[in-house]
C-alpha positions in Angstrom: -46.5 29.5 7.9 -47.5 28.2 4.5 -48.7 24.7 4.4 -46.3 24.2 1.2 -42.5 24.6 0.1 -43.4 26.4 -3.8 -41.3 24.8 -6.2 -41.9 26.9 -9.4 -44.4 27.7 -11.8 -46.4 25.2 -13.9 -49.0 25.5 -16.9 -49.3 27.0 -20.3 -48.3 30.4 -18.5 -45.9 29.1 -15.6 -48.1 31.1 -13.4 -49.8 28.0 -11.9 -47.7 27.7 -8.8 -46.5 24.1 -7.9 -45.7 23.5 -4.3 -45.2 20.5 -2.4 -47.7 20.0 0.6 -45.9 19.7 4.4 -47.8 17.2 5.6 -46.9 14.6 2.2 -43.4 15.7 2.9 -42.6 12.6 4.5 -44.0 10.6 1.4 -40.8 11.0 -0.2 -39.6 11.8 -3.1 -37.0 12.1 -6.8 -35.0 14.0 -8.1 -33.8 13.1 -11.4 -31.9 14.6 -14.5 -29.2 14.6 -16.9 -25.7 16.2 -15.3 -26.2 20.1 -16.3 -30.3 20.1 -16.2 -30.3 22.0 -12.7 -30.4 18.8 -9.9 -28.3 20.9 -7.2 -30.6 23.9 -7.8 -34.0 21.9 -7.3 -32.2 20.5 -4.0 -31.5 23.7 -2.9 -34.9 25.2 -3.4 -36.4 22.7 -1.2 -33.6 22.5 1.3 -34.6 26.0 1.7 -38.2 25.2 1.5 -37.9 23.1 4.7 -35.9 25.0 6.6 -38.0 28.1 6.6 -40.7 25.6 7.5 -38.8 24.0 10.6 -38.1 21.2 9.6 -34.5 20.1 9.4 -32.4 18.8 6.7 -29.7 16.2 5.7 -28.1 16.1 2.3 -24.5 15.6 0.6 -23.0 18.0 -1.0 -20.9 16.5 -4.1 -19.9 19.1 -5.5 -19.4 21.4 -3.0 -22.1 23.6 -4.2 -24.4 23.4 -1.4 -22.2 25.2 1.0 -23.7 28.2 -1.0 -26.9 27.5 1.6 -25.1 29.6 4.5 -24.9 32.7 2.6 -27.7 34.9 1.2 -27.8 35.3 -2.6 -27.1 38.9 -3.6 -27.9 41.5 -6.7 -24.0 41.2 -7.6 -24.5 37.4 -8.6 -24.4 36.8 -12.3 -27.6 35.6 -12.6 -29.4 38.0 -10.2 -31.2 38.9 -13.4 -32.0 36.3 -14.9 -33.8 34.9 -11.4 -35.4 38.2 -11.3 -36.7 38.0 -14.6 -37.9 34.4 -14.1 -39.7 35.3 -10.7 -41.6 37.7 -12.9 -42.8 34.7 -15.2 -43.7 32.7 -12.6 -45.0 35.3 -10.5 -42.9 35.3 -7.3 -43.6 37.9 -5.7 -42.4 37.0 -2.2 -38.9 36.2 -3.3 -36.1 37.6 -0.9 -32.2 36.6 -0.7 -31.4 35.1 2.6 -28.8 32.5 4.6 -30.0 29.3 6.3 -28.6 28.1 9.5 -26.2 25.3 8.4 -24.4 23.2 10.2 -21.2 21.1 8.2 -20.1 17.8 8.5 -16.8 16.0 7.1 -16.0 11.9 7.6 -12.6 13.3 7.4 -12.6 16.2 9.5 -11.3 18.8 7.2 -14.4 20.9 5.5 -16.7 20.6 8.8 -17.2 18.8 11.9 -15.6 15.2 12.3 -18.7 12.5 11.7 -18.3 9.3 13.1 -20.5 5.9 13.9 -19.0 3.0 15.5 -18.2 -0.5 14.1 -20.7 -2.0 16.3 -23.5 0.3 15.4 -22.8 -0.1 11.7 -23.7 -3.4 12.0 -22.2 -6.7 9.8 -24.5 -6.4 6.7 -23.4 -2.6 6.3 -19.9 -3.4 6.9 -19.5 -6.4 4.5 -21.6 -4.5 1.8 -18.5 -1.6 2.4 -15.8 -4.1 2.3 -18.0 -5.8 -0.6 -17.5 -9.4 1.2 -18.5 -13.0 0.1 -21.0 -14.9 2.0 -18.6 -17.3 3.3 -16.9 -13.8 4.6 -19.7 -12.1 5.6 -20.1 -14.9 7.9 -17.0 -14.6 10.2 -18.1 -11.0 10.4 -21.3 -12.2 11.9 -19.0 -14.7 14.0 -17.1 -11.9 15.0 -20.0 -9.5 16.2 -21.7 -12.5 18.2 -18.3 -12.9 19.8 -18.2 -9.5 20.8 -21.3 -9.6 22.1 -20.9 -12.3 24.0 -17.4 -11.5 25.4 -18.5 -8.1 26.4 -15.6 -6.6 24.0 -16.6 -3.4 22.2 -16.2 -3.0 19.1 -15.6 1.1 18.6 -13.1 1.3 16.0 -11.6 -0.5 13.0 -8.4 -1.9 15.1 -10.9 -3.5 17.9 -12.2 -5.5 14.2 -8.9 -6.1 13.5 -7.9 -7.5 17.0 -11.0 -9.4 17.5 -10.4 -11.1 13.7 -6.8 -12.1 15.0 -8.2 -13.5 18.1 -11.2 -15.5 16.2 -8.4 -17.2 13.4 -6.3 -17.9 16.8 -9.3 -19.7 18.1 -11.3 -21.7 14.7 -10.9 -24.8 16.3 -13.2 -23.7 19.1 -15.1 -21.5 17.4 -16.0 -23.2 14.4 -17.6 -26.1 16.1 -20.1 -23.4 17.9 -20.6 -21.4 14.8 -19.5 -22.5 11.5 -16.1 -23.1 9.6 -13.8 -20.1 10.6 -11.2 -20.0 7.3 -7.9 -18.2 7.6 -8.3 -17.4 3.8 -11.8 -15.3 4.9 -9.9 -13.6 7.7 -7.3 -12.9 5.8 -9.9 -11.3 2.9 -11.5 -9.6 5.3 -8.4 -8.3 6.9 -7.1 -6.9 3.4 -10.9 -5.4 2.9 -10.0 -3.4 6.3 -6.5 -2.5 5.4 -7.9 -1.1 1.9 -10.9 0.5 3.7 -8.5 2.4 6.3 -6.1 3.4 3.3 -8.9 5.3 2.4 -9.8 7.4 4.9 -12.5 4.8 6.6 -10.8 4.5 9.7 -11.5 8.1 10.0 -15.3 7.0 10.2 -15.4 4.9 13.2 -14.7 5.7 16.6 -15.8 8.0 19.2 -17.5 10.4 20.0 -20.0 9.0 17.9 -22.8 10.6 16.5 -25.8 12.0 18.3 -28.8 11.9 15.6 -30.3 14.8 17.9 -27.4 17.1 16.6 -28.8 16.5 12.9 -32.9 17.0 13.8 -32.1 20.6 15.4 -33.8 24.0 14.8 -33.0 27.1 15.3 -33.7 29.9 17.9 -36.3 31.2 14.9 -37.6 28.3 14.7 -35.7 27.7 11.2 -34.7 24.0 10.8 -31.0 23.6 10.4 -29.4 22.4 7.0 -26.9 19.2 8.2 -24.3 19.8 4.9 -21.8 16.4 4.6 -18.9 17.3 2.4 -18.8 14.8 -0.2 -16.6 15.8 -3.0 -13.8 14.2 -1.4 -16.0 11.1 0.0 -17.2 10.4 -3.5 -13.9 8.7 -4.2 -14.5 6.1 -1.9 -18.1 5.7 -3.5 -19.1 2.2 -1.2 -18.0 4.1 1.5 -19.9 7.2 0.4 -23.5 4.8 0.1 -22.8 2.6 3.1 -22.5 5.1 5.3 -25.3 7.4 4.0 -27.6 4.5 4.8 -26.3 3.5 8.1 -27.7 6.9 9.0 -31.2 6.4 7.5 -31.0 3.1 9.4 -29.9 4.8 12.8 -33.1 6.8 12.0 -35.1 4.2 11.2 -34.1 2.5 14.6 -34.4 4.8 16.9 -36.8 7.3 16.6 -40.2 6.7 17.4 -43.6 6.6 15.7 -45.1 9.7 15.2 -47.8 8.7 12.5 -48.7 11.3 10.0 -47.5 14.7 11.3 -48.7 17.8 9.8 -44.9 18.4 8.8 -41.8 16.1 8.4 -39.5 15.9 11.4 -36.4 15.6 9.3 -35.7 15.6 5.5 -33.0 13.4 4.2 -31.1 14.0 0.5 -29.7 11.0 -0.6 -27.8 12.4 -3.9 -26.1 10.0 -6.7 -28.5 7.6 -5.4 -27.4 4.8 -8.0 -24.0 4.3 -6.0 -26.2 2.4 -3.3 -28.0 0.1 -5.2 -25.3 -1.0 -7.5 -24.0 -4.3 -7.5 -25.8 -4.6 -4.1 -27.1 -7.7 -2.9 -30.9 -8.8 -2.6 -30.5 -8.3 1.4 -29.2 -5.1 0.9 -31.7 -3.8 -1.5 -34.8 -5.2 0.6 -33.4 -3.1 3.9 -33.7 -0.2 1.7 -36.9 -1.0 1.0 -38.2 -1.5 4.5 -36.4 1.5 5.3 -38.3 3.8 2.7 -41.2 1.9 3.3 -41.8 1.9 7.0 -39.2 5.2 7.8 -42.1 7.7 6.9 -44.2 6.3 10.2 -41.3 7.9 12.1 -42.0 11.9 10.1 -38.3 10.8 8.1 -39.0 11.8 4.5 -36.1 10.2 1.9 -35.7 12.2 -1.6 -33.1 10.1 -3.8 -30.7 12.3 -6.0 -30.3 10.3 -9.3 -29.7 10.8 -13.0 -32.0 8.6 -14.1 -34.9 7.2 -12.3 -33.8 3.4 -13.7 -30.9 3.6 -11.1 -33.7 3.0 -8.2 -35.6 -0.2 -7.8 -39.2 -0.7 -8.6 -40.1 -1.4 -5.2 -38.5 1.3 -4.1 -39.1 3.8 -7.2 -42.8 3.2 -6.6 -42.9 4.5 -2.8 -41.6 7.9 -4.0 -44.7 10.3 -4.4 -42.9 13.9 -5.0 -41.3 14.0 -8.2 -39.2 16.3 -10.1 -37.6 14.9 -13.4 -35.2 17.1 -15.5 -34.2 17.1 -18.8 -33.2 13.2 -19.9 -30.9 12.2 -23.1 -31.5 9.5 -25.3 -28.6 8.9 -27.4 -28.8 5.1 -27.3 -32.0 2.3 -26.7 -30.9 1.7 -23.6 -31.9 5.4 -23.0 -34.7 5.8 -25.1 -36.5 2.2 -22.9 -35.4 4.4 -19.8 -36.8 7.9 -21.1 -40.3 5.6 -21.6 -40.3 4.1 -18.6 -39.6 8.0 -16.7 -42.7 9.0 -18.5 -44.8 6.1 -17.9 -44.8 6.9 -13.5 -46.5 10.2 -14.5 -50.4 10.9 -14.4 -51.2 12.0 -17.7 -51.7 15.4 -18.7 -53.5 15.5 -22.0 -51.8 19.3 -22.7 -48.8 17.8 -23.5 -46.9 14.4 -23.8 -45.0 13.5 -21.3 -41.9 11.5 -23.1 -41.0 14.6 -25.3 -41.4 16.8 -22.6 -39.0 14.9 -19.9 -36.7 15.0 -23.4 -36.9 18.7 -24.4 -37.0 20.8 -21.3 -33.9 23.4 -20.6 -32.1 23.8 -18.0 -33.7 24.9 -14.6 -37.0 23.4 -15.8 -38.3 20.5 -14.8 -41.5 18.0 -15.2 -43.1 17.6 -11.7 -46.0 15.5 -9.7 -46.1 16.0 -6.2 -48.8 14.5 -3.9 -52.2 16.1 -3.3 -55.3 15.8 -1.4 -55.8 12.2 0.0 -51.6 11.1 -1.4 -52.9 10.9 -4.3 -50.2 12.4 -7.0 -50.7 15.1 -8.9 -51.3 15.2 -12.8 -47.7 16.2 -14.4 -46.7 19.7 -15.0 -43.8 21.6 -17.0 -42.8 23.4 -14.2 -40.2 26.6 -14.3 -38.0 26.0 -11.1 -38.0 28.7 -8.9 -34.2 30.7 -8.0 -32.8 29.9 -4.8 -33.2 32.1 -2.0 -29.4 31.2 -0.8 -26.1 31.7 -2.7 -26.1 30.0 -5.6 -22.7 28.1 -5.6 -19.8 27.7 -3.1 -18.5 29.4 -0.1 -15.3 30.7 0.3 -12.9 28.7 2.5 -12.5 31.4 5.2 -16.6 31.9 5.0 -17.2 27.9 5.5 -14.7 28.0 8.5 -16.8 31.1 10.4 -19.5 28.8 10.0 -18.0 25.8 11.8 -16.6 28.0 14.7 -19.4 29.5 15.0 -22.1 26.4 15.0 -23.9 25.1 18.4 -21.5 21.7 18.4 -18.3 23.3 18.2 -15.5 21.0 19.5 -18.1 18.4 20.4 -16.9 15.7 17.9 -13.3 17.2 17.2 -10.9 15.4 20.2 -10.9 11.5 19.5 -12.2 9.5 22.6 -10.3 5.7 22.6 -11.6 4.4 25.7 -11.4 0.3 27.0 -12.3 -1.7 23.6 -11.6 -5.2 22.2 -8.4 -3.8 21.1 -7.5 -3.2 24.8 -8.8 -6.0 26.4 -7.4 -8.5 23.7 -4.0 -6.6 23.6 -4.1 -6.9 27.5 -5.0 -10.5 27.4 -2.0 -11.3 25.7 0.7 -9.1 27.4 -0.8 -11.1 30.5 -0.2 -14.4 28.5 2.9 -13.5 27.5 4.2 -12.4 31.2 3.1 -15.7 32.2 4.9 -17.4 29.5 7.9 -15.7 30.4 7.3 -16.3 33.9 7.1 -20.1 33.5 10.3 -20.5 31.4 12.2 -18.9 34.0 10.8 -21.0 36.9 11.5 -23.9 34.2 15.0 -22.5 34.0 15.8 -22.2 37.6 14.2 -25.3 38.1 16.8 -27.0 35.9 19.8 -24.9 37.2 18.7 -26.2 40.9 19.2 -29.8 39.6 22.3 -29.1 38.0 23.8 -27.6 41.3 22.5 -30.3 43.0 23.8 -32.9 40.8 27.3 -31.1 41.0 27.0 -31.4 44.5 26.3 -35.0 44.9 29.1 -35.6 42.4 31.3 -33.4 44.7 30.7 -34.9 48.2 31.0 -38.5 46.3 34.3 -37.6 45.2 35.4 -36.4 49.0 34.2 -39.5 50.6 36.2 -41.6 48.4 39.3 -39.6 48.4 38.9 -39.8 52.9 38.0 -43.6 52.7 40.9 -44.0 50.5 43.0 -42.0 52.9 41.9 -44.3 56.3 42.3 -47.5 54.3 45.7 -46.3 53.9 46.5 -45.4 57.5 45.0 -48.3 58.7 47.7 -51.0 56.7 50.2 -48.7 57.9 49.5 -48.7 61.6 52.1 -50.2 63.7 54.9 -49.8 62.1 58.3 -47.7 63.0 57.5 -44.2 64.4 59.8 -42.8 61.4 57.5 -45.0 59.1 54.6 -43.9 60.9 55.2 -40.3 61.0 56.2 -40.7 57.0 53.0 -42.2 56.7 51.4 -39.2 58.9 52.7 -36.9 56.8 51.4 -38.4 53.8 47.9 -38.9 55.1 48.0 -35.0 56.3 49.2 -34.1 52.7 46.2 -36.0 50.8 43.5 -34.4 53.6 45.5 -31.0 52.6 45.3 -31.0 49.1 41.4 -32.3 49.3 40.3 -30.3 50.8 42.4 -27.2 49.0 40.8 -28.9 45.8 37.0 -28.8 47.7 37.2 -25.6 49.1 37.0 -23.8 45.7 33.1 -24.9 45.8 30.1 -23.9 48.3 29.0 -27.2 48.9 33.1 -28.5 49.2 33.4 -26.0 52.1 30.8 -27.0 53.9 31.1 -31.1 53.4 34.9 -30.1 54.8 33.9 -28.5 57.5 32.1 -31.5 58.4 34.9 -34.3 57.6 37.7 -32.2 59.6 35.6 -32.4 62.3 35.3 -36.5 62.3 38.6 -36.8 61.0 40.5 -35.1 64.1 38.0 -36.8 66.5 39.6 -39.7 65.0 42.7 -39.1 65.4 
């Protein structure tokens, strides 16, 4: 195996060859250019260039131009000639046309294999950078994460957010004298932000099966490092999305692999392309975990090439840690780009053949100034390289050809059924079926606690009303007692008659038949 991906051919004859060492692979690296200048080709090469070395690849494919990687060039492409006729200049000799082992991915599930992460994973900086939050919002998102934690409520998916945001305006009282003010106007922000996110195709994003970083750092049965392809093109219209989630998976890297020092080759290569769509209008925080990333990622054998049109769209700090370089052709129509073109010019060793600024100004298409690291890291001095053809097809698969290669990959239907186990949703939706059951549960012992009374009052109001009607009825017997028998069976009669009609009256109520039943009794021991 060579010690070196060969890029093209450099020097007054393009027949010095320029390659970029393995074991600096790691040191990562730019690729920059005008739209046009030959970006996607340059990435493909060294895709390629990776791959045959073992060592396997991550990149977004924008354009959908990448896919090409799965399929071998051929003699019946249109510029089979022209390729041939430039590996002549540049004398490569070795050239052959052949596939890579690619594997594709899709956030949305439709051009490759579902990719997901999980809210919790993704972390509160990352997800108020994507739903491009205030402070004061970014801090009930913290709020709500240490909440989660604490609860034991997982947060999987963008409605377990949701329920737990719900649950935390519910609760600001409580919670804002642990933690800080709690505003319904930042929950409801950040509510919209979600709605707007999942409108776009986020919600697609989180969830589970999550992703298993091993399933993107695989090689082949050759030995071949696989090519990890994300289908972009639709994903770049959703560009915060696009960035956030791009470097939530550098971060994953960054955070759990180990430390492997400097190893003789990379142990993945990652392709961040239209690089400026993460660092624009991102805060300081953001920027400076970038940083850290690209500066201490490299330990861990993770090298980071940023895809850009212009190298003013990375940071300094950043820009500086990026030792293989390959600039294309820049314009400089206005003095904004003619400051920028200078600056470009001004990373490169000198090379006292030619200058530099005119150079990055005046190459063509599929030509490139480069500076890649040498012995000791030290970079190299900048060359007008030819860039060599790719191996690969040189443009996109057919949609029948790209759907062989996902039924035929080693993860097939890993990621393609949606797990929703027990979440926050769950447990907060459950918490307040239970509270409502209770609710409902109480009002009905309230009510049957008042209809009780209400019986019972109607009772007491009945057996009142018997006693006085019977006390009314003895009164009566007792002034009438002793007089005539006719008078007294008149009076009989009329005594029996009142009893009668009572207790016709009572008997149309439960508790008037039994308090009858009782008075009967007394009244014909009476008698």
């Amino acid at each position: 195996m060579s010690d070196g991906i060969f890029i093209g051919g450099g020097g007054i004859d393009y027949k010095d060859p320029q390659q970029l060492l393995l074991k600096y692979g790691n040191r990562h690296g730019l690729i920059a250019g005008a739209t046009g200048t030959g970006k996607t080709v340059t990435l493909q090469i060294l895709a390629e260039g990776f791959s045959n070395a073992g060592v396997p690849v991550f990149l977004s494919d924008v354009k959908g131009d990448l896919s090409g990687l799965a399929k071998a060039g051929s003699e019946d492409g249109k510029l089979h000639a022209p390729f041939m006729t430039r590996n002549e200049t540049i004398n490569f000799t070795t050239f052959l046309y052949e596939s890579f082992p690619v594997t594709f991915w899709d956030l949305f599930g439709e051009q490759g294999h579902p990719i997901r992460t999980t809210v919790a994973e993704m972390g509160p900086l990352l997800l108020s950078r994507m739903l491009q939050l205030t402070d004061a919002q970014e801090g009930v998102i913290n709020i709500a994460f240490r909440v989660s934690d604490e609860q034991g409520w997982p947060l999987l998916d963008l409605k377990d957010l949701q329920a737990l945001l719900v649950w935390c305006g519910q609760n600001a009282d409580d919670l804002t004298l642990r933690y800080g003010n709690i505003s319904s106007s930042s929950i409801g922000a950040i509510q919209r932000g979600l709605l707007v996110l999942e409108n776009q195709g986020g919600n697609k994003l989180f969830g589970e099966p999550a992703l298993d970083l091993a399933d993107i750092i695989r090689t082949d049965a050759d030995g071949r490092g696989r090519i990890s392809v994300l289908a972009a093109d639709k994903l770049m219209s959703s560009p915060g999305l696009y960035a956030t989630f791009l470097l939530w998976l550098l971060s994953e890297l960054f955070e759990e692999l180990p430390e492997i020092g400097n190893p003789d080759k990379p142990k993945l290569v990652f392709f961040f392309d239209e690089a400026h769509l993460l660092f624009d209008d991102a805060p300081k925080a953001l920027v400076d975990k970038v940083e850290q990333v690209a500066r201490l990622i490299r330990s861990k054998g993770v090298g980071v090439y940023f895809v850009s049109q212009n190298p003013a769209d990375v940071p300094d700090d950043i820009l500086g840690q990026l030792g293989n370089r390959v600039q294309h052709a820049l314009r400089a129509f206005t003095a904004r780009d003619q400051k920028n073109l200078a600056r470009a010019a001004e990373t490169y060793r000198i090379n006292p053949r030619f200058d530099i600024e005119e150079a990055i100004k005046s190459v063509g298409t599929g030509e490139a100034v480069t500076s890649m690291l040498e012995a000791k890291g030290v970079p190299s001095i900048a060359e007008q390289t030819l860039i060599r053809p790719p191996s690969s097809q040189l443009g996109p698969l057919s949609a029948l050809e790209r759907a062989a290669v996902i039924a035929t990959s080693p993860i097939a239907g890993k990621y393609e059924t949606v797990l929703d186990r027990e979440s926050a949703f769950e447990v907060l939706r459950k918490r307040a079926d239970d509270a409502s059951k209770a609710a409902e549960d109480a009002e009905a012992a309230e009510e049957a606690a008042d209809l009780a009374a209400k019986q019972a009052k109607a009772d007491d109001k009945h057996r009142s009303e018997l006693e006085r009607e019977f006390k009314k009825a003895r009164r009566y017997e007792t002034k009438s007692y002793g007089k005539s028998s006719s008078r007294r069976s008149s009076t009989s009669e009329t005594i029996g008659e009142s009893v009668t009609n009572l207790v016709i009256k009572e008997l149309k109520g439960t508790t008037g038949r039994r308090i009858v039943r009782g008075i009967l009794g007394g009244l014909f021991k009476a008698r």
